[in-house]
DRENPADREN-537641 format. One line per field, with one value per residue (C-alpha): residue number from 0; residue in one letter; x, y, z. Coordinates in steps of 0.02 Angstrom, whole numbers. Example, Ala and Ser with C-alpha at 12.3 -4.5 7.8 and 13.67 -1.06 7.14 Angstrom:
n <- (0/1)
res <- (A/S)
X <- (615/684)
Y <- (-225/-53)
Z <- (390/357)
END
This chain:
n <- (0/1/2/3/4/5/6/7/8/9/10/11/12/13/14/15/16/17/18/19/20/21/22/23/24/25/26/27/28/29/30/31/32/33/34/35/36/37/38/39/40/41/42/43/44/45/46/47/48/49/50/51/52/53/54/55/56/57/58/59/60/61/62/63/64/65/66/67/68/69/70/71/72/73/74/75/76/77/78/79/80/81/82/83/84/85/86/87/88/89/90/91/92/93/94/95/96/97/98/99/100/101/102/103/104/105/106/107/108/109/110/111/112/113/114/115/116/117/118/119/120/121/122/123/124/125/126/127/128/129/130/131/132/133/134/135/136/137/138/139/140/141/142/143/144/145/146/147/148/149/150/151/152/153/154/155/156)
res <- (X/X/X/X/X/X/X/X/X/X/X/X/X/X/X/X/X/X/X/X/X/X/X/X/X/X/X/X/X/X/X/X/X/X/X/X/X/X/X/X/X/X/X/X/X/X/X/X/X/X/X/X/X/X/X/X/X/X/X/X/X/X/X/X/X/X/X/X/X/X/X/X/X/X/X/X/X/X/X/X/X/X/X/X/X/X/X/X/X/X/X/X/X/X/X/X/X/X/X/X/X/X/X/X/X/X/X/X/X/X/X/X/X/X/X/X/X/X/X/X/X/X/X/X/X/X/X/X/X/X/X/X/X/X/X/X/X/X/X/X/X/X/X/X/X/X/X/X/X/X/X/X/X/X/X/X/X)
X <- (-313/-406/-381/-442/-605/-627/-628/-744/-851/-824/-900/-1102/-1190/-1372/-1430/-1597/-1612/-1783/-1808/-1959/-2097/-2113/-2076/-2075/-1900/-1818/-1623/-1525/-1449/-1533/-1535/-1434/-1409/-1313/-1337/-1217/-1277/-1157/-1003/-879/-785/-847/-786/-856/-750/-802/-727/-580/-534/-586/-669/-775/-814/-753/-583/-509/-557/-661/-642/-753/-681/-825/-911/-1088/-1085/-1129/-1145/-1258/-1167/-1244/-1132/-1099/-1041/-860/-899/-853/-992/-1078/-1230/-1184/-1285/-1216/-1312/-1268/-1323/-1283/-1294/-1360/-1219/-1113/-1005/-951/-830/-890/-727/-788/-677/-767/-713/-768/-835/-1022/-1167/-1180/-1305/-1256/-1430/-1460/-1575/-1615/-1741/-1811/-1902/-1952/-1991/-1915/-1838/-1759/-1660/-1554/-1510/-1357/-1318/-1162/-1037/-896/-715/-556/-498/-560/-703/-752/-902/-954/-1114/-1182/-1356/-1449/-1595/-1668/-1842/-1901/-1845/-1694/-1588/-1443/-1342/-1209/-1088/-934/-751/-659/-510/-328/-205/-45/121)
Y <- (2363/2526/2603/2442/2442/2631/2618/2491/2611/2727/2613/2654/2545/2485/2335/2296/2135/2071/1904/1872/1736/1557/1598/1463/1491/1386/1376/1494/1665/1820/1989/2097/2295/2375/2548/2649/2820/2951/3070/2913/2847/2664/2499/2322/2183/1999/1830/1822/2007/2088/2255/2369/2556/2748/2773/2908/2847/2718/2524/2407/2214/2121/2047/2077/2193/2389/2552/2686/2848/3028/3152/3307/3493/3443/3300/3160/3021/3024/2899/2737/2581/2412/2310/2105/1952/1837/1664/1607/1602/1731/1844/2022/2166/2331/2452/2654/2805/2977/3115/3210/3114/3082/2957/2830/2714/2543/2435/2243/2204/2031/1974/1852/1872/2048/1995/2061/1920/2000/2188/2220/2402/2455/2667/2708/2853/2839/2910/2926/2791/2658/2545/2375/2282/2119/2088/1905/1835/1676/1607/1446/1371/1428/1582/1729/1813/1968/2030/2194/2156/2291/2218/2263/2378/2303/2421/2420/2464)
Z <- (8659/8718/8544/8472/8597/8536/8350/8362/8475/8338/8199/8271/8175/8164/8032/7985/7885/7844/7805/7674/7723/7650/7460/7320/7236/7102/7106/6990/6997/7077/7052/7181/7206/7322/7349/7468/7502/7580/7513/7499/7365/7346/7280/7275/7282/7232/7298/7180/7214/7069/7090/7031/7100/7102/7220/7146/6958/6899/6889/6825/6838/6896/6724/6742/6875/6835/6936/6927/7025/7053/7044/7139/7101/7075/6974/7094/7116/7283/7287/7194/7132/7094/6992/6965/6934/7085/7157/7332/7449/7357/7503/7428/7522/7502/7516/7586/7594/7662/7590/7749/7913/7883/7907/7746/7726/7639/7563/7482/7407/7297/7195/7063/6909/6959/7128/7284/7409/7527/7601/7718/7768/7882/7935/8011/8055/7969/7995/7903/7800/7746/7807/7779/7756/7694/7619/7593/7525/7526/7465/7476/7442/7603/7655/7604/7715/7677/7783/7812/7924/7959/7961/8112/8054/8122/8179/8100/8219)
END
C-alpha cells in the first residue's frame, strides 16, 4: 500500500483543460493532435488496441492517424505529433517510456473546419517505465471539453 501511495506521489501532475464558450457545432468528425513533448518513446493506442507511435521502431496501425516526430542527435524521435480525424466521445491511451527521468508535457487539442474547439495541456515528472494516460474529447452543440488523465500503474508481485 505505501509503495502504491508513493508512486502515485511520484506521478506530479498538473492539467489545464479549457473549455471553449457557447460554439455552434454541427455533428461529424473533428480534427485532433496530440503532441507529447519530452525524451520518451511514445505510442497512441485507439479503442480496439491498435497503435501507432515510436517504442523502439515505428508502428503505424491506426488508419488515418499520422505522426510528425523531431529527431535528436542519435536519430531517435523526441517531440512527436499525432494527427487524426476523430469523433466526439472517442477515449485514446497514450503509452510513454523516458529514456532518462524528465518532465514531458502531453497536449489536445480539437478543432473544426479550421477552427479551434478546445485544449487541454497536462506536465508531469516521469520515471522508469512506462506511464499511462488516457485522453478523451467531446463536443457538443454547446460547449467542448478534453481531458488528460494519468492511469494509475498496478504493481505486479
Amino acid at each position: 500500500m505505501k509503495s502504491a501511495l508513493a508512486l502515485s506521489l511520484a506521478l506530479i501532475c498538473n492539467v489545464y483543460a479549457a473549455q471553449a464558450p457557447r460554439v455552434s457545432m454541427t455533428a461529424g468528425r473533428l480534427n485532433v493532435t496530440i503532441r507529447v513533448f519530452g525524451d520518451v518513446m511514445a505510442v497512441l493506442v485507439d479503442a480496439r488496441g491498435r497503435r501507432t507511435g515510436y517504442n523502439n521502431g515505428w508502428i503505424e496501425d491506426i488508419p488515418g492517424c499520422w505522426v510528425e516526430a523531431i529527431q535528436d542527435d542519435v536519430v531517435e524521435p523526441r517531440d512527436y505529433a499525432f494527427h487524426f480525424s476523430g469523433r466526439s466521445g472517442d477515449v485514446y491511451r497514450l503509452l510513454a517510456t523516458p529514456r532518462l527521468e524528465d518532465e514531458v508535457s502531453i497536449e489536445i487539442e480539437t478543432g473544426r473546419q479550421g477552427k479551434r474547439l478546445c485544449f487541454a495541456r497536462a506536465d508531469t515528472d516521469l520515471t522508469a517505465g512506462e506511464s499511462q494516460w488516457r485522453l478523451h474529447w467531446n463536443a457538443t452543440r454547446e460547449s467542448c471539453r478534453v481531458s488528460i488523465n494519468p492511469v494509475p500503474k498496478i504493481e505486479r508481485r
